[in-house]
LUMNU-923845 format. One record per residue (C-alpha): x, y, z. Coordinates in nm, 4 decimals. Each point is the difference from the previous one (the first is absolute). Layout:
BEGIN
x, y, z
X, Y, Z $
...
This chain:
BEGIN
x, y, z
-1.8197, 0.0449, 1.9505 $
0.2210, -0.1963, 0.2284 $
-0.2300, -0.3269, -0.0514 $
-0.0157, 0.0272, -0.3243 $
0.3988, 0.0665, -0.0792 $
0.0512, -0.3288, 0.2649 $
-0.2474, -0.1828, -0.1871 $
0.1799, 0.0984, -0.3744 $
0.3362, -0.1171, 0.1484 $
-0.1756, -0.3384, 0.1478 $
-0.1841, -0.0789, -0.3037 $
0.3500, 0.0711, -0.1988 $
0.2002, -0.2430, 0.2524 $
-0.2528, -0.2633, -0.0549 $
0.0110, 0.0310, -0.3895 $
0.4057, -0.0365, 0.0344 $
-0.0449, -0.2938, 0.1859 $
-0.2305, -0.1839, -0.1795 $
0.1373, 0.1003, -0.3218 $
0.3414, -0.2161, 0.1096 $
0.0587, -0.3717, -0.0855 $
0.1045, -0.0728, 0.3603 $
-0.3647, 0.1147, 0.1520 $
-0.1977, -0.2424, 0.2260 $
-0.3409, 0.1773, 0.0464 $
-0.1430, -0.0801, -0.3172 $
-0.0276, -0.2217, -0.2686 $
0.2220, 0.1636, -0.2869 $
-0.2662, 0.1389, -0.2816 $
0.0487, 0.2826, -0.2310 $
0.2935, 0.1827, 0.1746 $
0.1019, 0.1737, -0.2906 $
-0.2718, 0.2543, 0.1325 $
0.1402, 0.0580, 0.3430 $
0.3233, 0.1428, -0.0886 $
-0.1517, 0.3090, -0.2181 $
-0.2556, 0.0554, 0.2813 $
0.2735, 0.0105, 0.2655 $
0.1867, 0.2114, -0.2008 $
-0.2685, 0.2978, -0.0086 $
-0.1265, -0.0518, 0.3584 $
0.3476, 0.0273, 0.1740 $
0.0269, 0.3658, -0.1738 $
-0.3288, 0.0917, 0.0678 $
-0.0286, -0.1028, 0.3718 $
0.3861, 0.2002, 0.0507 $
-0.2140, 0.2724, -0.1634 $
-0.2871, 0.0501, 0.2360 $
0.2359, -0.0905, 0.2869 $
0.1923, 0.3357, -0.1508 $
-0.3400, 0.1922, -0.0401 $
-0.0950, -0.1153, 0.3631 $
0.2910, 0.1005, 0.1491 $
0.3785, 0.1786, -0.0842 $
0.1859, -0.1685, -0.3116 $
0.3268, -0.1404, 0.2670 $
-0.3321, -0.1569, 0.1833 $
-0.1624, -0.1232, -0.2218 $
0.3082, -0.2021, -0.1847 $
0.0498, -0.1324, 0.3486 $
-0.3491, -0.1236, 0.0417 $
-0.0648, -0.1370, -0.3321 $
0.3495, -0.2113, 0.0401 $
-0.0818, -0.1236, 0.3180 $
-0.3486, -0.1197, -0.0608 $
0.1297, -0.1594, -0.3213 $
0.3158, -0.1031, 0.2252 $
-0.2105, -0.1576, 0.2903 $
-0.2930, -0.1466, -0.2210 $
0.2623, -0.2065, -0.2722 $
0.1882, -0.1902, 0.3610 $
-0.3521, -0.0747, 0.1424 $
-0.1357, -0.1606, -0.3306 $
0.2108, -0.2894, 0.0366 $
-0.0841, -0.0443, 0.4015 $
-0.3470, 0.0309, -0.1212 $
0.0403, -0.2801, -0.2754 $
0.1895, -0.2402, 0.3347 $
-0.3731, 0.0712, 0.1597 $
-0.2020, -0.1603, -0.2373 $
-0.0361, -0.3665, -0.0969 $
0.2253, -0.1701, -0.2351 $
-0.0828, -0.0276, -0.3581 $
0.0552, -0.3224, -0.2222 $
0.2221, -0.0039, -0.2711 $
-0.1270, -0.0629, -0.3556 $
């Protein structure tokens, strides 16, 4: 339950991310989609964080996955080569 609850809160960090104008990983398609899809995984992965463990826990998990995932997703985008501009 644990995996999937980290992998909720991920997949909702990443959505946040690439959902904002100031992203670097991708190019910048359809991210009118992102923000909905964000906004129904965060809930759900602070759910089955809940379920998996006590409600003060899993608040305190959720936020720091979500915390810890949205600072690395701009390191990660530093990684990778540089895009042109169009």
């Amino acid at each position: 339950m644990s995996a999937i609850a980290f992998l909720l809160c991920l997949s909702a960090a990443v959505c946040v991310y690439l959902a904002s104008p100031q992203q670097r990983l991708l190019p910048s398609r359809n991210r009118s989609r992102l923000r909905p899809l964000a906004v129904s995984l965060a809930p759900a992965g602070t759910g089955v964080w809940m379920y998996a463990a006590d409600v003060a826990s899993g608040l305190v998990a959720a936020m720091l996955v979500l915390m810890l995932s949205s600072v690395a997703l701009p390191y990660l985008a530093l990684l990778l080569p540089a895009r042109e501009a169009r």
